[in-house]
Structures are given as C-alpha cells and as structure tokens.
C-alpha positions as YAML, in Angstrom:
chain: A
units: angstrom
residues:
- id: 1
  name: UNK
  ca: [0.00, 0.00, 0.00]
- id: 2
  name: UNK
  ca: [1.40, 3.00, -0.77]
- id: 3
  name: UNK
  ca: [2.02, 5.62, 1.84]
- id: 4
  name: UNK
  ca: [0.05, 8.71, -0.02]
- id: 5
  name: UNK
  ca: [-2.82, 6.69, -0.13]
- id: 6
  name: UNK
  ca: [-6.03, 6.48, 1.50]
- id: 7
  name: UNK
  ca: [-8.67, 3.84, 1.25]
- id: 8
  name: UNK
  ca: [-12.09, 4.89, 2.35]
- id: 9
  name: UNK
  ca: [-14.13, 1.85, 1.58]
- id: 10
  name: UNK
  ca: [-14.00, -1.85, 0.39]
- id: 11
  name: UNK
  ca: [-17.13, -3.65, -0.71]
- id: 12
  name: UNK
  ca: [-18.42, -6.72, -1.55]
- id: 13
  name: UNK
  ca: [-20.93, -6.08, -4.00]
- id: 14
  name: UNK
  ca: [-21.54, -9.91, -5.07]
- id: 15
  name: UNK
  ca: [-20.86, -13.36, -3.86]
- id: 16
  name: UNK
  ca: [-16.72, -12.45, -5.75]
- id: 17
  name: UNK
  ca: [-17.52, -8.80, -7.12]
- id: 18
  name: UNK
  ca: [-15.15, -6.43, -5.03]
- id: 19
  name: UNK
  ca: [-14.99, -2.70, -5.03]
- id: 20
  name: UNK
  ca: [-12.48, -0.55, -3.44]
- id: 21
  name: UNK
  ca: [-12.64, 3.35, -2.94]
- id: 22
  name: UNK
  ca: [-9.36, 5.26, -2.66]
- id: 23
  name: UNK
  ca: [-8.13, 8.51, -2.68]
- id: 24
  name: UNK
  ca: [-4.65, 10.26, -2.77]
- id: 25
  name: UNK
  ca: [-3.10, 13.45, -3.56]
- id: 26
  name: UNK
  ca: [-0.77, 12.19, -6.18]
- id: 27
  name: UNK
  ca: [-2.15, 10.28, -9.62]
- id: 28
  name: UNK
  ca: [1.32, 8.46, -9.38]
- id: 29
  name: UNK
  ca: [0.44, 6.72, -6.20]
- id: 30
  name: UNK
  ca: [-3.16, 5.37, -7.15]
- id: 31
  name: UNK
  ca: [-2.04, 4.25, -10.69]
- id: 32
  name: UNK
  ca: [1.02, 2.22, -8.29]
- id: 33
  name: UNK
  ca: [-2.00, 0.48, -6.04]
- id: 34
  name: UNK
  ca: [-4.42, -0.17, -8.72]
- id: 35
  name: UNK
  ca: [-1.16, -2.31, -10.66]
- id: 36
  name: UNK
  ca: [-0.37, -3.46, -7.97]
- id: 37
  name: UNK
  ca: [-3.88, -5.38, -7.07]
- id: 38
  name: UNK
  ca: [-3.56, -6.38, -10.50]
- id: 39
  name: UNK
  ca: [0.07, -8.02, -10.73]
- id: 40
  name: UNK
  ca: [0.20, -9.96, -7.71]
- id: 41
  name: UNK
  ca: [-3.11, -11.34, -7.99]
- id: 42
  name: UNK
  ca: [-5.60, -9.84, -5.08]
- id: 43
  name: UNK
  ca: [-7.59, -9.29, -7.75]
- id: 44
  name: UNK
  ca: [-8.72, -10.96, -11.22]
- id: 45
  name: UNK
  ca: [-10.48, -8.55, -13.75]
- id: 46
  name: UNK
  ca: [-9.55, -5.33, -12.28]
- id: 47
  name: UNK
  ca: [-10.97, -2.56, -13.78]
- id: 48
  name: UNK
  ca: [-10.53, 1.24, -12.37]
- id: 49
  name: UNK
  ca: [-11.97, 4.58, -12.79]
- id: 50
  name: UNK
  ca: [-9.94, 7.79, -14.25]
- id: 51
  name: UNK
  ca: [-10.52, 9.35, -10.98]
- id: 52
  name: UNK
  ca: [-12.21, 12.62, -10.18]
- id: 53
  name: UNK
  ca: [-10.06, 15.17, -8.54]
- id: 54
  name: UNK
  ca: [-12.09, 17.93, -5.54]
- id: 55
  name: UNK
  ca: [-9.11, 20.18, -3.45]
- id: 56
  name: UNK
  ca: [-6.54, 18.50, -5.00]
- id: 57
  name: UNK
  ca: [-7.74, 15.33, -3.66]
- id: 58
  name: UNK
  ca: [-8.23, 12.38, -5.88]
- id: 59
  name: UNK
  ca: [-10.65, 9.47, -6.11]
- id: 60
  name: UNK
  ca: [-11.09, 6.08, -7.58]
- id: 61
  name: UNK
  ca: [-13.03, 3.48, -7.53]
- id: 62
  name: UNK
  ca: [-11.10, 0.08, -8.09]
- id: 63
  name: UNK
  ca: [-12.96, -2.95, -8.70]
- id: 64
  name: UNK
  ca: [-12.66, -6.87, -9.73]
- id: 65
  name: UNK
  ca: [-13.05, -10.38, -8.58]
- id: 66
  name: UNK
  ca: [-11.38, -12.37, -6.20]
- id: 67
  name: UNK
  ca: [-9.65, -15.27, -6.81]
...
C-alpha cells in the first residue's frame, strides 16, 4: 500500500464482485496500487476509474473479482 494513499471503503458487491474506494493526492500513487492489485493477484479482472479530482484530492473506484 502506498504511503500517499487512502482507502475509504471496500465492498463486496456480489458473492466475488469487489470494489475498493481510494483517494490520494498524487495520480502516481493510485495508478502504483491499482497495478499493484492487479500483478500480484488480489484481484482478477480489475478494472478502475480515471478518478475525479475535488481540493486536489483524488478518487477512484477500483474494482474486480477475487480469486
């Protein structure tokens, strides 16, 4: 996890359907989590949002399937 971010909420939508909600100052370190989930495996099909920015805080919505 890196150290700029913040996540505010982790759902289980479905019975495998997962949805996280982060948010960070820094693009850099939300593009780093989101590959991340997706290269060692937390997640299959991982999908993420382009991320909406408010005070020069940003946040995404990261979402996929467990294993």
């Amino acid at each position: 996890m890196p150290d700029e971010v913040q996540v505010t909420s982790i759902q289980n939508t479905t019975n495998t359907h997962v949805e996280i909600q982060a948010q960070s100052r820094s693009y850099a370190q939300l593009g780093y989590l989101t590959t991340n989930i997706k290269v060692s495996g937390v997640l299959l099909n991982v999908i993420s949002t382009a991320g909406q920015q408010d005070n020069g805080i940003i946040t995404i919505k990261i979402e996929g399937d467990l294993p």
